[in-house]
MARGUGU-781532 format. One record per residue: x, y negated, z of N, C-alpha, C in turn. Coordinates in steps of 0.001 Angstrom, whole numbers, padded with zeros to 6 digits, always signed. Each point is the difference from the previous one (the first is absolute). Layout:
N
XYZXYZXYZ...
# end
This chain:
387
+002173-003839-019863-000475-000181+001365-000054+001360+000690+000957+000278+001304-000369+000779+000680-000512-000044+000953-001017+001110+000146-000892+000407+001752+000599+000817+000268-000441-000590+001629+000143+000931+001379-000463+001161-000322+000263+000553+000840-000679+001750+000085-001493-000272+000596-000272-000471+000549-001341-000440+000878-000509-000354-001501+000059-001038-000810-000246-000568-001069-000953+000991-000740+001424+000698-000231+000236+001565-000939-001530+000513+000053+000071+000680+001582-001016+000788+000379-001555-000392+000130-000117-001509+000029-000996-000832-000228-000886+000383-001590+000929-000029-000657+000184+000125-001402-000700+001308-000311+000458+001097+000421+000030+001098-000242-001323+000654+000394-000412-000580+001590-001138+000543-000050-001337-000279-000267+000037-001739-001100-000904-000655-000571-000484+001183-001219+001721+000397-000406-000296+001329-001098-000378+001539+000047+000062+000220+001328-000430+001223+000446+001169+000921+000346+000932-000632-000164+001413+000855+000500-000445+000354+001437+000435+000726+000824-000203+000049+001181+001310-000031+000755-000178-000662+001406+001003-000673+000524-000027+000300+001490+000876-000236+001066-000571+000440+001613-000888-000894+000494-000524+000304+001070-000743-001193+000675+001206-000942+000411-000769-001161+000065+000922-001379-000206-000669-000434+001798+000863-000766+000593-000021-000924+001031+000351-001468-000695+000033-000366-001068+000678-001121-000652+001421-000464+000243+000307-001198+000119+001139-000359+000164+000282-000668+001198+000661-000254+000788+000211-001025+001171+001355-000475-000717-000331-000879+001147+001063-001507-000001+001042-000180+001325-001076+000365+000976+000703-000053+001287-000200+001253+000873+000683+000158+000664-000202+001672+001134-001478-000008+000755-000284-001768+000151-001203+000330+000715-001038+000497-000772-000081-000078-001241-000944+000680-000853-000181+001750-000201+001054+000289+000129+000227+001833+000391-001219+000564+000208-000580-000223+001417-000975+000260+000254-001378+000562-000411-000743-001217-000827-000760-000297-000977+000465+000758-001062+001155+000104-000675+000402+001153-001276-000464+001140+000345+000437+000424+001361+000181+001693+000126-001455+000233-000206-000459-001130+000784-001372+000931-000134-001114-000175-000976+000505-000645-001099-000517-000311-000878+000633+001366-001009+000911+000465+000082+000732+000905-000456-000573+001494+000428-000439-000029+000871-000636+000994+000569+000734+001272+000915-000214+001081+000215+001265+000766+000819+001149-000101-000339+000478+000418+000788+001426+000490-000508+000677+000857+000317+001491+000659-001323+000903-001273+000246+000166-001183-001038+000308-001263-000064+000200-000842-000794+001550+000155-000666-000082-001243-001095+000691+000074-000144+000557-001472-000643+001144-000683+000642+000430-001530-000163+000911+000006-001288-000003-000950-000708+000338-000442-001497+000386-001494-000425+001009-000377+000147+000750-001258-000181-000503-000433-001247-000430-001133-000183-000193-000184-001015+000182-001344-001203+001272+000608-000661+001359-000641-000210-000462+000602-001590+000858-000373-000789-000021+000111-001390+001757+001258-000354+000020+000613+000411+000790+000940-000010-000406+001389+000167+001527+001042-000633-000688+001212+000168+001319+000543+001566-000456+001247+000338+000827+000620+000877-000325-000850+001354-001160-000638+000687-000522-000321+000783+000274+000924+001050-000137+000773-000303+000309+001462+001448+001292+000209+000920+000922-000083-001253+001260+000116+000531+000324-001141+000664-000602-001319-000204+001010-001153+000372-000978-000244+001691-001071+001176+000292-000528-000287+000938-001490-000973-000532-000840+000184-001001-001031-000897-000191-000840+000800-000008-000532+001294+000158-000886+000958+000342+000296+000526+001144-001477+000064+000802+000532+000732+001265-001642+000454+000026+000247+001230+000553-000865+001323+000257-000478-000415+001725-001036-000046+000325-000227-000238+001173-001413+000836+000665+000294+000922+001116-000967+000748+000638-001057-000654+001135+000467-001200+000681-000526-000630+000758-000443-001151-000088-000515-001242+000741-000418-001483-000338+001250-000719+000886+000496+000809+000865+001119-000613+000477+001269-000055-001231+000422+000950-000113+000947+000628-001281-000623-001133-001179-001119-000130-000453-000228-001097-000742+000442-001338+000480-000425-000629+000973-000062-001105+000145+001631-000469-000079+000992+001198+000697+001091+000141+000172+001050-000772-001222-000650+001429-001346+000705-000443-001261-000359-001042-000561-001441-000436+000353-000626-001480-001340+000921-001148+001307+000428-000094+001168+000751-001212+000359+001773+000292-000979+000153+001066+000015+001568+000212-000538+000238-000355-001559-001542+000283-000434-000367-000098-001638+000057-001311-000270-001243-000670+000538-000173-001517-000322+000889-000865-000413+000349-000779-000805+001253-001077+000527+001274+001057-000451+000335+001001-000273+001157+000704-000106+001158-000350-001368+001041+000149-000195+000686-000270-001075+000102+001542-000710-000661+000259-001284+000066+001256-000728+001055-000228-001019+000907+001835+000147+000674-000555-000699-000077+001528-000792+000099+000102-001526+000088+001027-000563+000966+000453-001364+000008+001159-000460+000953+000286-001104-000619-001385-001544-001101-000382+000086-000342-000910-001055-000393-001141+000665+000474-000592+001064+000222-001530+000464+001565-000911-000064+000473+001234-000737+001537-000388-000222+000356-001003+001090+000388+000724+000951+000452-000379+001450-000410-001044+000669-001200-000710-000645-000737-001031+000925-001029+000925+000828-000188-000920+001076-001037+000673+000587-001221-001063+000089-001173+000842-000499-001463-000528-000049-000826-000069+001166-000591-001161+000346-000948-000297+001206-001232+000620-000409-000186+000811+001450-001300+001018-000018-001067-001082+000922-000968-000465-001050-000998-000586+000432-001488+000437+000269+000069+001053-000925-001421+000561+000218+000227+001779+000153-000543+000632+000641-000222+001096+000511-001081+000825-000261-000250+001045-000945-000936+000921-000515-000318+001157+001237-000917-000541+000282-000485+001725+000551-001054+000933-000002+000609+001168-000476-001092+001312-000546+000287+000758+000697-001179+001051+000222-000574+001014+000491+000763+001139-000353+001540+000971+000838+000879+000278-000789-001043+001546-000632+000258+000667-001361-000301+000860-000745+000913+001131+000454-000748+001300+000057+000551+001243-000146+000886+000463-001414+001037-000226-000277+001048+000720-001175-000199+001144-000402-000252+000736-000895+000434+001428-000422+001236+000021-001225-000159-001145-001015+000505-000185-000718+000191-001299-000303+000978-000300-000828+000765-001445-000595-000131+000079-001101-000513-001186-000871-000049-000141-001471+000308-001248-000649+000953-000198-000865+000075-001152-000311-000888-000060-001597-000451-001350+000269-000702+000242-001665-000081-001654-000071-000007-001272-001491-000107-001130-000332-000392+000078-001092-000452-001263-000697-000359-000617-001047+001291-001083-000299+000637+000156-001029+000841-001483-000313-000109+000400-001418+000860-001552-000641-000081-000058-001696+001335+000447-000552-000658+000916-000823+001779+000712-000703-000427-001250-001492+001270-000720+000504+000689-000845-001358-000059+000976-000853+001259+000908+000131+000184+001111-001393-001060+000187-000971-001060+000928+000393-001184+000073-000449-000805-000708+000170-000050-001126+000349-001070-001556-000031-001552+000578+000119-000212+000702+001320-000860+000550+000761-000200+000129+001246-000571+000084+000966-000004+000389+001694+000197+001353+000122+000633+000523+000785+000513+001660+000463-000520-000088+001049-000837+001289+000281+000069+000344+001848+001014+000855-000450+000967-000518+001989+001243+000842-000148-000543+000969+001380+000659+001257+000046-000481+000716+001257+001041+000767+000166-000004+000919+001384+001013+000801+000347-000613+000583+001217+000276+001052+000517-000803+000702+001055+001296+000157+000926+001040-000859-000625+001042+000017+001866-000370-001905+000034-000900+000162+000517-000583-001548+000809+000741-000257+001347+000054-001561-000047+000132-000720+001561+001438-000177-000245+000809+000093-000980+001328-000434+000061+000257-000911-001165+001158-000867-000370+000031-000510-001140+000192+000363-001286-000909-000450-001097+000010+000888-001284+001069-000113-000584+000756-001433+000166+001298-000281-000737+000848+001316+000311+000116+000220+001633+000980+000945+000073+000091+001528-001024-001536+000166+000478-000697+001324-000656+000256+000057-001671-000318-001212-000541+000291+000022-000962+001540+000430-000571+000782-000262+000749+001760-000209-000598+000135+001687+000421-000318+000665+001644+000379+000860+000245-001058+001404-000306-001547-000118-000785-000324+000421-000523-001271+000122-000885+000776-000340-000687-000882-000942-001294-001090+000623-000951+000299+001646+000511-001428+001034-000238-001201-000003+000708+000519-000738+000615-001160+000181+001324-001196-001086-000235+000555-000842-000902-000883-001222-000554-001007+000461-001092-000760-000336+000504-001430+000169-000880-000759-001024-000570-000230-000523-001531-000234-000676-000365-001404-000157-000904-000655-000615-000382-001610+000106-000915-000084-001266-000371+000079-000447-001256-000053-001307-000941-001326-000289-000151-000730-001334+000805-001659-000207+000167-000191-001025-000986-000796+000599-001214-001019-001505-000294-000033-001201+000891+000756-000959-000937-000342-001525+000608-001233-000575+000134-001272+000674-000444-001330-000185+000035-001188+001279+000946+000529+000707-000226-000743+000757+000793+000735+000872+001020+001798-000362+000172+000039+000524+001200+000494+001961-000341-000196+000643+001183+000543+001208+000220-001454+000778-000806+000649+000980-000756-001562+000947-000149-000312+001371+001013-000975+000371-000161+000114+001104+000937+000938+000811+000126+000097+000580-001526+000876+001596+000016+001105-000736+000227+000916-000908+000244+000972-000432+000398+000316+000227+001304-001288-001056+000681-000038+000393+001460+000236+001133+000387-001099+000789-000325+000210+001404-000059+001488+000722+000040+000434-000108-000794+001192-000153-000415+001187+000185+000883+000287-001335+000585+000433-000064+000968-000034+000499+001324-001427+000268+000232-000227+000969+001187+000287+000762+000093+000098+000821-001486+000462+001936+000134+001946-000465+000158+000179-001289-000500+001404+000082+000253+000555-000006+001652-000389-000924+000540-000113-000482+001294-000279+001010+001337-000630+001336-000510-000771+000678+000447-001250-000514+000946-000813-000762-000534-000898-000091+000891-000990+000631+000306-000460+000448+001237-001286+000802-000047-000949+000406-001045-000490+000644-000165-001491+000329-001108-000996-000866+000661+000044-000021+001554-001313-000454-000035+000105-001617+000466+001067-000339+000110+000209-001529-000507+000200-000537-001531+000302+001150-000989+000007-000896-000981-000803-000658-000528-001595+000265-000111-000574-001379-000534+000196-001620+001155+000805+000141+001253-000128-001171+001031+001441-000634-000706+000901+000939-000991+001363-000328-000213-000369-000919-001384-001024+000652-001087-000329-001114-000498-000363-001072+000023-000743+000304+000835-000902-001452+000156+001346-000842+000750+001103+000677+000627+000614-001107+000780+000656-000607-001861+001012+001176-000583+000437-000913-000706-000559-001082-000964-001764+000446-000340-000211-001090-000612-000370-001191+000543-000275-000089+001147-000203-001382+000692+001446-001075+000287+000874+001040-000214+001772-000366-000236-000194-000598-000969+000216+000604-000611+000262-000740-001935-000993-001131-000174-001496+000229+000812-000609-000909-000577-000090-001766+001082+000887+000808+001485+000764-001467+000777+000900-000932-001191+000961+000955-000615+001323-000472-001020-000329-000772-001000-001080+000949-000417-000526-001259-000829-000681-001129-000209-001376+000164+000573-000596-001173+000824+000764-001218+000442+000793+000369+000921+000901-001002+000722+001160-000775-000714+000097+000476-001611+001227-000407-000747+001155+000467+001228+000191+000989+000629+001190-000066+000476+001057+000940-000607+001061-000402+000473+001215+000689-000683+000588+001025+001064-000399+000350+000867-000155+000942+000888-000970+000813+001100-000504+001446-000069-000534+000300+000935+000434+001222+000824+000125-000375+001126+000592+001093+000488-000380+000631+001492+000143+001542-000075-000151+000619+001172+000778+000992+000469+000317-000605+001292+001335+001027+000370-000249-000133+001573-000197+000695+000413-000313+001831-000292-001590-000318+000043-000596+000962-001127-001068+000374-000188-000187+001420+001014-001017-000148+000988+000377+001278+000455-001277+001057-000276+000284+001500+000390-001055+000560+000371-000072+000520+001447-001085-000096+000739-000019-000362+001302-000065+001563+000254+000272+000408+001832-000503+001431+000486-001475+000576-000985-001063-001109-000108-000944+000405-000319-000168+000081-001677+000998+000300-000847+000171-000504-001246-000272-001054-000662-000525-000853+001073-000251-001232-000771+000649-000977-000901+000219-000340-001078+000877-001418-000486-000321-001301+000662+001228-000539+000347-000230-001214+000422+001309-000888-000228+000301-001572-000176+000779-000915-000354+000291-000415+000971+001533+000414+000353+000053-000083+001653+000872-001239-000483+000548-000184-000734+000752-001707-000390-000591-000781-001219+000733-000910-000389-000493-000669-001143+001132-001044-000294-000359-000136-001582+000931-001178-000179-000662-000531-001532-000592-001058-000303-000412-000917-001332+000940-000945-000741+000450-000213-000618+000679-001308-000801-001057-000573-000816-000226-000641-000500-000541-000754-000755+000384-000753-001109-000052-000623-000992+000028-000479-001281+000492-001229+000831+000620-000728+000499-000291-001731-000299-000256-000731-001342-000261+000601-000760-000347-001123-001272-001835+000555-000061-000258+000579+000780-001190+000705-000065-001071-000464+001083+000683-000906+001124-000604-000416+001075-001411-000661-000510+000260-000869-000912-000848-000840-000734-001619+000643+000018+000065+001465-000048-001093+000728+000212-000489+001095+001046+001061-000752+001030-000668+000943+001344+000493-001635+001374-001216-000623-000075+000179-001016+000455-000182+000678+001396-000604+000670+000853+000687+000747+001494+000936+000686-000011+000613+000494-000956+001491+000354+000139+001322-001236+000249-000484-001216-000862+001046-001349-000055-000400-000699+001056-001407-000143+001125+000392-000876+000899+000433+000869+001369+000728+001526-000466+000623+000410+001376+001213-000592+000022+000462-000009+001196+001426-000490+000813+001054+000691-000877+001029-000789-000928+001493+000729-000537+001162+000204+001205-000602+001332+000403+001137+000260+001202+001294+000130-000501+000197-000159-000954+001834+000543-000826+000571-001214-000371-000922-001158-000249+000725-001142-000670+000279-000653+001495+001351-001493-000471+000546-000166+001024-000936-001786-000333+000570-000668+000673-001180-001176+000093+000800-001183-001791+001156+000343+000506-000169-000647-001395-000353+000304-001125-000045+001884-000360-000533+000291-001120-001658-000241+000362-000907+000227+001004-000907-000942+000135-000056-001281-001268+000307-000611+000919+000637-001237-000604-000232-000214-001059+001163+000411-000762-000016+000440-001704-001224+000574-000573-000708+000795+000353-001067+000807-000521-001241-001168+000187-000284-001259+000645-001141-000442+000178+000594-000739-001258+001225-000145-000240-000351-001070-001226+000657+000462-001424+000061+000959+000052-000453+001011-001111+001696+000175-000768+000497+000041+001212+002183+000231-000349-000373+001423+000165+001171+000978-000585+000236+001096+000222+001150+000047+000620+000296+000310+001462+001459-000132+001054-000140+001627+000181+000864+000074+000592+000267+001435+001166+001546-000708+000409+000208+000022+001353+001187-000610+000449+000799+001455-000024+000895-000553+000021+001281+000906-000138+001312-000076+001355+001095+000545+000321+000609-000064+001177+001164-000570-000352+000482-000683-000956+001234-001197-000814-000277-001229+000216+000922-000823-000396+000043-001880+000152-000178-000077-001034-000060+000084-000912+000000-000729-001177-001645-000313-000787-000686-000992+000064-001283+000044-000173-000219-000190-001140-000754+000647-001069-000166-000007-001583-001784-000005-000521+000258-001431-000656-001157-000086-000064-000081+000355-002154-000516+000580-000182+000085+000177-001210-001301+000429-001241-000312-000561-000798-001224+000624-000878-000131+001250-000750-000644+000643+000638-000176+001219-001372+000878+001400+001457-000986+000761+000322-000036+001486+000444+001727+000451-000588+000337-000039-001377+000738+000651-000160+001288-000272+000505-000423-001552-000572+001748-000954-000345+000217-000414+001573-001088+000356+001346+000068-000096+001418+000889+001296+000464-000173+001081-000711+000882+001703+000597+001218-000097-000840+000048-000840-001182+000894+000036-000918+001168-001198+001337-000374-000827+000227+000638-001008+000805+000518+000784+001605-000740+000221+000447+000192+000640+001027+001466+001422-000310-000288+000388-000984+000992+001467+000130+000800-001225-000746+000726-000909-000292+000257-000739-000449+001276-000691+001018-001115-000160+000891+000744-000795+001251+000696+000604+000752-000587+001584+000091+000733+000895+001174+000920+000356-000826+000225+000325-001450+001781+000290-001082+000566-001190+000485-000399-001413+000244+000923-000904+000236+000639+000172+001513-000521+000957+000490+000426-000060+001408-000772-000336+001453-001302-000570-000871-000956-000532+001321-001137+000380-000164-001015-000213+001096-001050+000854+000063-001235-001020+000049-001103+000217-001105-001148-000604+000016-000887-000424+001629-000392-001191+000311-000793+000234+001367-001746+000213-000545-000201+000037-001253-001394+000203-000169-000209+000549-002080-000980+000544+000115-000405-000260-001535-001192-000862-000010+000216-001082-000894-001155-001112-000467-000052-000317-001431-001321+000470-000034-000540-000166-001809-000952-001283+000171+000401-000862-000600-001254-001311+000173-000723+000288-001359+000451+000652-000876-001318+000592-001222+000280-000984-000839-000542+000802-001190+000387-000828-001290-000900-000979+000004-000941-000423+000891-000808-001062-000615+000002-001019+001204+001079+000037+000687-000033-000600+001695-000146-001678-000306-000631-000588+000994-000262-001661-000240+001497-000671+001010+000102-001221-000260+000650-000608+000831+000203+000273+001966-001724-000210-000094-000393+000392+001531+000628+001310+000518-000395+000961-000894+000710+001463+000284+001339-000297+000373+000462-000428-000476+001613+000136-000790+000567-000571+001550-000738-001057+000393+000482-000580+001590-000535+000239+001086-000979+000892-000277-000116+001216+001362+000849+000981+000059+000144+000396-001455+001374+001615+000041+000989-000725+000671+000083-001267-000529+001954-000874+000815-000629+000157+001170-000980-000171+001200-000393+000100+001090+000120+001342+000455-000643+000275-000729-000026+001438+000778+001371+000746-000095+000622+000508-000868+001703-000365-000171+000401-000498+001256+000536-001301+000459+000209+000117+001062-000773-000181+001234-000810+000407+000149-000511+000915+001436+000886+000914+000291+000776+000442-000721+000711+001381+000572+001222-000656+000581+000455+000547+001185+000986-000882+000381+001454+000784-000195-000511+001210-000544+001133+000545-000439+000961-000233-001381-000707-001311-000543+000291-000216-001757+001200-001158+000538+001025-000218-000368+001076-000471-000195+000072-000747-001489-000499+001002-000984+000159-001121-001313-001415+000238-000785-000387-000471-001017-001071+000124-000666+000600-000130-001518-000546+001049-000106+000318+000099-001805-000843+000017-000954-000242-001002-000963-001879-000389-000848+001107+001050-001083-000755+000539-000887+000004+000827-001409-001328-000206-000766+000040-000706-000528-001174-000172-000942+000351+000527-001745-001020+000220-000749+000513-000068-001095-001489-000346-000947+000032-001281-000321-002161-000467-000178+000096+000997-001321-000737+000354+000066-001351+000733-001549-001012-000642+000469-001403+000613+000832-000865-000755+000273+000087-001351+001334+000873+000506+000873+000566-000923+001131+001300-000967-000898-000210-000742-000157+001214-001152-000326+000191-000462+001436+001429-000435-000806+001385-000244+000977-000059-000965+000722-001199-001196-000820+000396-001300+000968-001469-000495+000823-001138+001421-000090-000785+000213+000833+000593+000099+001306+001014+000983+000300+000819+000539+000293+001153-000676+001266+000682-001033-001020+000192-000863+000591-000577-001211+000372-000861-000157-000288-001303-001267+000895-000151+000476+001363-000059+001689-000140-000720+000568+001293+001030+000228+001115+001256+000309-000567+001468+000060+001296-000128-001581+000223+000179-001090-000675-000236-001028+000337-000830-001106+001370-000904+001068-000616-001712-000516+000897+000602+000740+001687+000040+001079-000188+000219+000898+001294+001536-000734+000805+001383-000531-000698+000628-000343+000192-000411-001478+001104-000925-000557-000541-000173-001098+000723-000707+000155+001262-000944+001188-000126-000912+000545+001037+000983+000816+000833+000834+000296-000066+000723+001310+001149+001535-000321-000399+000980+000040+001296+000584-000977+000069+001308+001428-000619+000460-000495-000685+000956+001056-000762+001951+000311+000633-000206+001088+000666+001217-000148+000611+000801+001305+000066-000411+000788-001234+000834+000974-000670+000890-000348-001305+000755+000413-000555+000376-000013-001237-001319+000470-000854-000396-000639-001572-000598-000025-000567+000292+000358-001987+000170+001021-000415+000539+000555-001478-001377+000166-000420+000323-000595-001518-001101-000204-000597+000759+000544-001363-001285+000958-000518+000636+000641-001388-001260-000439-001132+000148-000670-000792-001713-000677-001186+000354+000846-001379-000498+000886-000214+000245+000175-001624-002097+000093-000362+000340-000557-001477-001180+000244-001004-001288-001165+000043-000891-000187-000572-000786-001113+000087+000317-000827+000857-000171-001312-000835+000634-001222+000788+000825-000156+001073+001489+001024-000419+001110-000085+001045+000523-001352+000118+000339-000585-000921+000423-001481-000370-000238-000543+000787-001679-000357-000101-000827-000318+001078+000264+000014+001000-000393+000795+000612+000528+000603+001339+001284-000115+000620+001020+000061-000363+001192-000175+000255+000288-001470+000197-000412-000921-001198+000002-001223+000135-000557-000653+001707-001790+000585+000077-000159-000935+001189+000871+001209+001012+000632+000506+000405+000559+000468+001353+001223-000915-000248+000435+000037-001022+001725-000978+000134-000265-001288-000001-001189-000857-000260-000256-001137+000277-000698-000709+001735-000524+001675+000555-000346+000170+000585+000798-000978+002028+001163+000592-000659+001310-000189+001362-000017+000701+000509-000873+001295+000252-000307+001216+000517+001657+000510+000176+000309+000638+000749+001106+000733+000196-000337+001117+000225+000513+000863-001715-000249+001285-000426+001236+000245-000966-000171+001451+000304+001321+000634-000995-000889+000695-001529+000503-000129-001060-000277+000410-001268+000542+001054-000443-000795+000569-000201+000678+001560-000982-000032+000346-001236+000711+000142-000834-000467+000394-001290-000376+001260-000236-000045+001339+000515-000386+001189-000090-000541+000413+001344-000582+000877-000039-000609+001022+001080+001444+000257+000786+000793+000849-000444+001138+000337+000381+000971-001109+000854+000045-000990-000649+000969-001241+000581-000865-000798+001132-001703+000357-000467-000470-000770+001635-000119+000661+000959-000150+001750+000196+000373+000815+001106+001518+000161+000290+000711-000729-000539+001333+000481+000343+000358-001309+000931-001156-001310-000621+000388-001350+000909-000774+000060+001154-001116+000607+000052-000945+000214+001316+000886+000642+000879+000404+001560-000308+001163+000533+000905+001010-000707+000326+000527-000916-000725+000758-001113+000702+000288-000663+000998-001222-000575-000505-001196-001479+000982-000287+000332+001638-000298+001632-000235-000190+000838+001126+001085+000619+000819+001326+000130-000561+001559+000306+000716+000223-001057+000592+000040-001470-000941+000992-001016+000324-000748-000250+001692
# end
């Protein structure tokens, strides 16, 4: 689960991070008003607030000296199509609008919390050329990265913090404010089960102050379970059918292909998919109905499947261990009668009660194509989908 930057900063200053003065968020231009001055002097500063990075360039930050100049940009903001280097050429509707009290710069710092797999630990990562992207920094200079491996239980220790400050160069007489920021970091990361924390640009102000002039959180989704005000916020990233899928406990993410694949098991779903695109065609979604999926499931995934109106064929891959085959097929069955079927339909059954299974679809009258391998039913889906 990702948050907004507003989110972020919500977050942050429950923990003592410190952040600008906030005007909150608006919705509409007529609200401007009420922000600024809730925001307090200025100049302000406007913040699209979209689930992407490079907001600036595409025009989603704007620096503003006046209430005219405000009101100006939150009508141009509102409602806008964002488009950035990680929206892979869609452009995102700017619905809500952040506005803070803009901060004096002296310096840029980038610094996060995420989980290094490798060492099966949390790293704060840092770098003192802040406000640009780390990926880049990283490739074009990869010294510049500063790293400290934190206890999964207690987080950053001092002399670490420490640590980092003499790297970073931070003031002397901010460094005990530099600890305390990073441990209220580490101890957001962990708290929150999230798998990301991040601040870019961390700044230090004219007045040396530290402050979190952005933000960005990920979160665990298998972790929601224990931050029940984190799970009933709004999923600004999912689209309505993965909605959809998620109330009844499918794992989807739609994809930009026809070919709709509904399949059991995380693996044998990426295994199918890179599967389909060697055959020549391109997945329109990944769907895991889980090794232990019921009938009911099984004919919501066929539903939700086609909702997409971009799916042309549907391709089942099952293979039962704990999901059998003619669970399986009860459930294309059930959904078949409920939603009126007017794609081509390849069906691949291996392992517990394939027999089964196979039997009621061919007794069925159903008009479906059979596959005997993975291979031979993406090669008939790509077919199904030319002819």
């Amino acid at each position: 689960m990702k948050l907004l930057e507003y989110e972020a900063k919500e977050i942050f200053a429950k923990y003592g991070i410190p952040v600008p003065r906030t005007g909150g968020v608006i919705t509409k231009p007529a609200q401007i008003k009420a922000a600024l001055k809730k925001a307090g002097k200025g100049p302000w500063v406007l913040k699209a607030q979209v689930l992407a990075g490079g907001r600036g360039k595409a025009g989603g930050v704007k620096l503003v000296n006046t209430r005219a100049e405000a009101l100006a940009a939150a009508k141009a903001m509102v409602g806008m199509k964002i488009a950035t280097h990680q929206t892979q050429g869609a452009g995102l509707t700017v619905r809500e609008v952040l506005v803070d009290q803009a901060a004096p710069i002296a310096r840029e710092i980038y610094i996060s919390v995420a989980l290094d797999r490798k060492s099966e630990c949390p790293v704060m990562i840092a770098s003192a050329e802040g406000g640009m992207q780390i990926e880049e920094l990283a490739l074009s200079k990869p010294e510049a990265i500063l790293k400290e491996k934190l206890c999964a239980l207690r987080g950053i220790e001092p002399f670490q913090a420490r640590r980092l400050a003499f790297k970073l160069g931070i003031p002397p007489s901010e460094l005990g404010s530099f600890v305390r920021f990073a441990t209220a970091l580490s101890r957001t990361f962990l708290e929150l089960d999230a798998s990301l924390v991040e601040v870019n640009p961390l700044i230090l102000t004219a007045e040396g102050k530290l402050m979190a002039l952005d933000g960005k959180i990920v979160v665990d989704d298998n972790a929601l379970f224990r931050h029940a005000a984190l799970a009933e916020r709004p999923d600004v990233e999912s689209s309505a059918i993965e909605l959809a899928a998620k109330k009844v406990g499918i794992n989807y993410i739609g994809l930009d292909g026809d070919i709709g694949c509904m399949v059991n098991g995380a693996g044998l779903a990426m295994a199918t998919m890179d599967t389909v695109a060697l055959a020549g065609g391109m997945p329109a979604n990944f769907l895991d109905v889980g090794g232990g999926a019921t009938a009911d499931q099984v004919t919501a995934a066929f539903k939700i499947i086609l909702k997409d109106p971009k799916v042309k064929a549907v391709l089942i891959n099952i293979f039962g261990g704990i999901m059998k085959c003619d669970v399986i097929a009860q459930g294309v069955l059930e959904a078949v009668k409920k939603v009126k079927l007017e794609v081509p339909l390849i069906v691949r059954l291996e392992g517990t009660n394939v027999e089964v299974g196979r039997d009621l679809l061919r007794r069925s009258g159903l008009k479906l194509t059979s596959a005997e391998s993975l291979w031979d039913a993406a090669q008939k889906a790509v077919a199904a989908v030319k002819r």
